[in-house]
N, C-alpha and C positions, 0 to 999 in steps of 0.2 A: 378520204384518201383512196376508196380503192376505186374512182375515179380521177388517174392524174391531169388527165386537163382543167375538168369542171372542179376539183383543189385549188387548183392554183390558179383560175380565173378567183375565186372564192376570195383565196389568202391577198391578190392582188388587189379586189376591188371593197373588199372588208369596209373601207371608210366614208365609201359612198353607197353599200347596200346598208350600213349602221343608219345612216341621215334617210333613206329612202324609205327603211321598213319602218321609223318612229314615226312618220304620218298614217302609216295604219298600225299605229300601238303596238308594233311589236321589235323583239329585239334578236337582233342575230346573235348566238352564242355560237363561240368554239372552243365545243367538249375536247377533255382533256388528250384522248384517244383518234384527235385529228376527225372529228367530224362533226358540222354545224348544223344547226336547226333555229325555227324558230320557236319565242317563246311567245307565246299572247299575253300584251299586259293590256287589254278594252275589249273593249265586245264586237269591234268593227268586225274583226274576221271572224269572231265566234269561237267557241271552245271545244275542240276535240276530245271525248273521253271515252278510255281505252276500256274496252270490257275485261271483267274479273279472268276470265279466259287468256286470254291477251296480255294481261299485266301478268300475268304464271306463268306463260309460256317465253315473253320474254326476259322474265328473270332467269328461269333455266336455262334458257341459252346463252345467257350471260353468265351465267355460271358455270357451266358446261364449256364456253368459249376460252376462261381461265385456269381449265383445266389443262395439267402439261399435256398428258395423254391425246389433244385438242393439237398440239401443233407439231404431233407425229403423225396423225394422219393428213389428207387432203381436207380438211373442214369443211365435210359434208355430214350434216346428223341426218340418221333415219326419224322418223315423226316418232316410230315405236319408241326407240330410245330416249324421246322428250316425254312420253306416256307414260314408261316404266320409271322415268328419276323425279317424274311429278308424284307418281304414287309409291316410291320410294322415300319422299321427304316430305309428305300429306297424307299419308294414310290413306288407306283406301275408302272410308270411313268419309275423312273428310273432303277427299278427290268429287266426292258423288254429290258430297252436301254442297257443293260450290260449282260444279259442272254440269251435276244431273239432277236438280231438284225435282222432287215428288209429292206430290200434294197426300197420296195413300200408298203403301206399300209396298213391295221391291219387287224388282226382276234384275237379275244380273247382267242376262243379254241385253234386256233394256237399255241399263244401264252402263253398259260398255259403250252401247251404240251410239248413247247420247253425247257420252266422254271423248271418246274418238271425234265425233260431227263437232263438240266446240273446240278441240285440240285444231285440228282442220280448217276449221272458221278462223282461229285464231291466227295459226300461221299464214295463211292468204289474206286477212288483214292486215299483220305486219309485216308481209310482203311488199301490199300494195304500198302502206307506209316508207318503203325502205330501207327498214331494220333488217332484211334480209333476201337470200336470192330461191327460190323454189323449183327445184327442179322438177318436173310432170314429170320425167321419163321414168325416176326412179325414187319419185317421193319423198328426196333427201331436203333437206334445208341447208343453205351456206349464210351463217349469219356474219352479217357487216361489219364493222369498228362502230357503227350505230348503235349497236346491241346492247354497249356496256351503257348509253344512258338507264338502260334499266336499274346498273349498278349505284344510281350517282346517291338513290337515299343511305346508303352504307358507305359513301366514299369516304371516309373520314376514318372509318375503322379498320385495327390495325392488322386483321386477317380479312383481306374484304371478302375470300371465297366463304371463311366461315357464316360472316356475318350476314352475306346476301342468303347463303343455305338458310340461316336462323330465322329470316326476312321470310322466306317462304314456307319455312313448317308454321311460323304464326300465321300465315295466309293474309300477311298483311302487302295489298295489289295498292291501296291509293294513299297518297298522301292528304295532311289535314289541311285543311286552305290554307290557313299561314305560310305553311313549309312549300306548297306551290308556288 
């Protein structure tokens, strides 16, 4: 939706891109929050899978994006802000053991450096994805109505900001093949 044209070519042509995309196994979905994607059910196109990075960053922003606080500002997040509520709900502890693995020994600055470089990787990958809009000038992110697929393993429960928060101090980024 927050393309109205390229919406509503979408919503209009729904029942002939449904017949077009099951010849290559896949299926047009439209997420609850007005935005579609597809889903691979074959291997024709092959499987995309988001790194541990990637799946945390965009659960914070979906989290982040449900925040009331979130639609008093202009819904631009600093990157730092997505750093600081990642190790505000993961421990710093476990921020590093998921971000910055180390085969021997710590360095902090290391360690900062490596966390920032996949934070950064992360959001430029779901950039490119379209989960959201990156601004260079000022390093801010604006995330999309896309964002909340990250929400959808918790859609069902009945404080969804708690339970996506709960979703990421367990550090749980992939679902089990079934549930894909």
């Amino acid at each position: 939706m927050d393309d109205i044209r390229s919406y509503e070519l979408l919503l209009q042509a729904e029942p002939f891109l449904q017949v077009f995309y099951e010849g290559y196994t896949c299926r047009l979905v439209h997420g609850q929050e007005g935005y579609y994607y597809l889903l691979s059910e074959g291997d024709l196109l092959g499987r995309h899978r988001l790194s541990v990075a990637e799946m945390l960053v965009g659960q914070v922003l979906a989290l982040l994006r449900m925040d009331p606080s979130y639609l008093k500002t202009t819904g631009r997040i600093p990157v730092d802000h997505i750093l600081s509520h990642l190790e505000m709900l993961l421990s710093r502890q476990r921020l590093v053991e998921l971000l910055a693995p180390r085969a021997c020994g710590r360095d902090v600055e290391t360690d900062n450096r490596k966390i920032r470089e996949a934070v950064d990787k992360a959001v430029n990958g779901l950039g490119r994805l379209g989960f959201l809009a990156v601004e260079r000038t000022s390093g801010n992110v604006l995330p999309r109505k896309s964002i909340m697929r990250f929400a959808d393993p918790v859609r069902n429960a009945g404080d969804l900001a708690a339970a996506l928060e709960e979703l990421i101090k367990r550090g749980e980024v992939e679902l089990d093949d079934e549930e894909e």
